[in-house]
C-alpha positions as CSV (number, residue, x, y, z in Angstrom):
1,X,59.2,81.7,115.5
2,X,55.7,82.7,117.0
3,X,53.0,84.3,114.8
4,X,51.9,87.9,115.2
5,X,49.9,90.3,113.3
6,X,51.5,92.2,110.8
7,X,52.8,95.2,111.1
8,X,51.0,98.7,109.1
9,X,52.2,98.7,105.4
10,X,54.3,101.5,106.1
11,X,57.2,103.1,107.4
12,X,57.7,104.3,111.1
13,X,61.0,105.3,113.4
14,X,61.5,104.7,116.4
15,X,63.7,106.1,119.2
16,X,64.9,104.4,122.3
17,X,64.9,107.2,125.6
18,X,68.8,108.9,126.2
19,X,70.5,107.3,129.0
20,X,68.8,106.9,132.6
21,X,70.0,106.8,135.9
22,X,68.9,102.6,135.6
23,X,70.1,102.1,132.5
24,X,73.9,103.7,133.8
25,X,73.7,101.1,137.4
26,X,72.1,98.0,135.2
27,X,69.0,98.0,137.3
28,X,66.4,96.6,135.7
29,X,63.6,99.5,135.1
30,X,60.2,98.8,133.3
31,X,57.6,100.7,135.3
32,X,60.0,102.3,137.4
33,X,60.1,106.3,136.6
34,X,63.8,107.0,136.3
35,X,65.6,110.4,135.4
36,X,67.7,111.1,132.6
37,X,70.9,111.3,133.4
38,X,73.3,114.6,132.7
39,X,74.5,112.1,129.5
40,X,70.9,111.3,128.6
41,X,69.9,114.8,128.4
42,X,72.8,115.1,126.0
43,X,72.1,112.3,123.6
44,X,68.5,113.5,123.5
45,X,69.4,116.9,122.5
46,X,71.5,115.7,119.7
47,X,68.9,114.3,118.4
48,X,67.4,117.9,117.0
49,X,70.6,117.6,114.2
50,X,68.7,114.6,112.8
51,X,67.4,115.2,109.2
52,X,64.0,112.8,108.9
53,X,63.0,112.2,105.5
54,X,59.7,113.5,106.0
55,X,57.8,115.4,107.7
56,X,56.8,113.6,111.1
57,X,53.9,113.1,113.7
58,X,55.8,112.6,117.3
59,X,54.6,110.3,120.0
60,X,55.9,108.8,123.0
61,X,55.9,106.5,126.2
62,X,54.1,108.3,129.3
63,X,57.4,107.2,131.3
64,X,59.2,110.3,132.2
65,X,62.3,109.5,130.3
66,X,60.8,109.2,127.2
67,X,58.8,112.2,127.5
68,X,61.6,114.1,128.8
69,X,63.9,112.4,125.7
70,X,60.9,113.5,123.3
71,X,61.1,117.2,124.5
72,X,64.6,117.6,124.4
73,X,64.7,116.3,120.7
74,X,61.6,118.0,119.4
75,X,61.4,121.1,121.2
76,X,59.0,122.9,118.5
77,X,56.7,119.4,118.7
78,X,54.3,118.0,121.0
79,X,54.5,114.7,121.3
80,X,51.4,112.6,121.9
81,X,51.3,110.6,124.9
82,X,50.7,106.6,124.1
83,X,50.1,104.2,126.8
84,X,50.8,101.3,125.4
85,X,53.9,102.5,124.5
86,X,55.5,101.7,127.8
87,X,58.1,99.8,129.2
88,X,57.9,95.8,130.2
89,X,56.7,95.9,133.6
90,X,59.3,93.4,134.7
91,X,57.3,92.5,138.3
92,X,59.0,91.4,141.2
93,X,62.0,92.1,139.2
94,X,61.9,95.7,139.0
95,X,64.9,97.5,140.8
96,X,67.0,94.5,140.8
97,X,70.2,94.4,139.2
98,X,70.0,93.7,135.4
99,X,72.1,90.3,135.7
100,X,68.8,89.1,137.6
101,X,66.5,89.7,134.6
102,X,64.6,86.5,133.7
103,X,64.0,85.0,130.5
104,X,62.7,87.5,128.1
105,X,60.0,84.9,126.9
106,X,59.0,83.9,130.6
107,X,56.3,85.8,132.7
108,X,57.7,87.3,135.5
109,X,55.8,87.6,139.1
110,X,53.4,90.9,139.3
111,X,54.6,92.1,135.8
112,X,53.6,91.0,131.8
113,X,54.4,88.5,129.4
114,X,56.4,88.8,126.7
115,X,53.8,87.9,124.0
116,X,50.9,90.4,125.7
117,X,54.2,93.1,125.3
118,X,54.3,92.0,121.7
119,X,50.7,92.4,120.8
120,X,50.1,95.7,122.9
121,X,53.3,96.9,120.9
122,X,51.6,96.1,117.9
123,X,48.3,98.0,119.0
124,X,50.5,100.8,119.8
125,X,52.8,101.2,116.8
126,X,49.0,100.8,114.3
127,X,47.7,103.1,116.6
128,X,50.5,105.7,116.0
129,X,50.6,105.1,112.1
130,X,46.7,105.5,111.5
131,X,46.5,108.7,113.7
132,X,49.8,110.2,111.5
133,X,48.1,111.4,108.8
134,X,50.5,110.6,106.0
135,X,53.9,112.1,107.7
136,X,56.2,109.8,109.6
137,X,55.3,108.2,112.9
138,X,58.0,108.6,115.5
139,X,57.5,107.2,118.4
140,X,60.1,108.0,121.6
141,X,59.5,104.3,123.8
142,X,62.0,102.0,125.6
143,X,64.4,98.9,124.5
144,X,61.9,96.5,124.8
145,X,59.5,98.3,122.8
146,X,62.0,97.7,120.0
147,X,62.6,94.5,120.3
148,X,59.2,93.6,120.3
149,X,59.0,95.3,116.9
150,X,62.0,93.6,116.0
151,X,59.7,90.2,116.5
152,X,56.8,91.8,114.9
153,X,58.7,92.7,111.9
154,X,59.5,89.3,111.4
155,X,63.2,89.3,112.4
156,X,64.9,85.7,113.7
157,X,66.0,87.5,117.1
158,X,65.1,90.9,119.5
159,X,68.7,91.6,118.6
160,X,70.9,93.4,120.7
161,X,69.8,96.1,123.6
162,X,69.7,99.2,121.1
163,X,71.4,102.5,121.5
164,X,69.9,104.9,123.7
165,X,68.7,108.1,121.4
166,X,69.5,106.6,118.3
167,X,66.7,106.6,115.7
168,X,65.8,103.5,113.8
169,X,64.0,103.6,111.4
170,X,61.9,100.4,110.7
171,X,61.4,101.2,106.4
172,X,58.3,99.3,104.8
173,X,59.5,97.9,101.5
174,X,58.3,95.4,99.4
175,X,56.1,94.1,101.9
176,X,58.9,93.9,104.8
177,X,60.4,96.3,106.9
178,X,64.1,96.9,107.1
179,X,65.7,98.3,110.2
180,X,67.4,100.9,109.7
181,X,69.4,103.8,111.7
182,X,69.0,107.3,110.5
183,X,72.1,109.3,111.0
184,X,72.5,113.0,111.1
185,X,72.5,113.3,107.4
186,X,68.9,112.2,106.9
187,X,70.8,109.1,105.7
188,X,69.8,105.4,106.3
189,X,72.1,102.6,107.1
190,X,70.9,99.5,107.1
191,X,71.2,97.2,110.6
192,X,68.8,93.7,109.7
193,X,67.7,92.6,106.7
């Protein structure tokens, strides 16, 4: 396994956007600005039943579908926009079916390589956490955002594509974080170790 910088000694969640039009015809979207669909809209309104164990500092992607996904979610919050919070800009690839999408640790034509992803990732998510001011980061971002966090946390594997809207909630405990999902309880169910 590659080494990155560690992670902030504390917790953070993050939430993948709700569904886009891309994400419903497997076309491979990084940079590319797609809608919500009428389903994504849903599963980003559900998300105001959540119960967060804190109080929280929002932030998201400056892709439409995660600042639409934030808003939906946190109506009463302003989220702040993060740059570096953004998608993989997969290149050439963009707009081509998803079964075309190249090695994840190859860099594509025109678009970024996964370990630059990784570290700007990492600059993001400290970012976020120093600028919370002691309630919980939440950051609205994109798959490959948590994946790279995945990596960064110092799990094997990126895992499996998580679930649109679905909060996970990466918990720092002694000295690791756990992935977590938060459910509508405020409860956590562990997902890695």
């Amino acid at each position: 396994m590659a080494s990155f910088p560690a992670l902030p000694a504390r917790s953070f969640c993050l939430i993948r956007h709700g569904e886009t039009t891309a994400n419903r015809d497997e076309i491979i979207a990084g940079r590319l600005d797609v809608a919500l669909t009428d389903l994504g809209r849903q599963q980003a309104s559900l998300l105001k039943e959540i119960s967060f164990p804190e109080p929280i500092t929002l932030f998201c992607s400056p892709m439409d579908r995660a600042i639409k996904t934030a808003s939906l979610a946190f109506p009463d919050t302003t989220a702040q926009v993060v740059p570096d919070l953004r998608e993989r800009d997969w290149g050439v690839f963009e707009g081509r079916p998803l079964s075309e999408l190249p090695p994840r640790d190859s860099t594509p034509p025109q678009g970024e390589g996964w370990r630059d992803m990784i570290l700007r990732v990492h600059a993001a998510i400290t970012w976020c956490c120093t600028q919370s001011q002691g309630a919980l980061p939440v950051l609205v971002c994109h798959s490959g955002v948590i994946r790279a966090t995945r990596l960064l946390s110092q799990q094997t594997s990126v895992g499996t594509r998580p679930a649109n809207a679905t909060p996970i909630l990466f918990e720092h405990h002694s000295g690791k974080h756990i992935e977590q999902w938060l459910d509508h309880s405020g409860a956590n169910t562990a997902l890695l170790r």
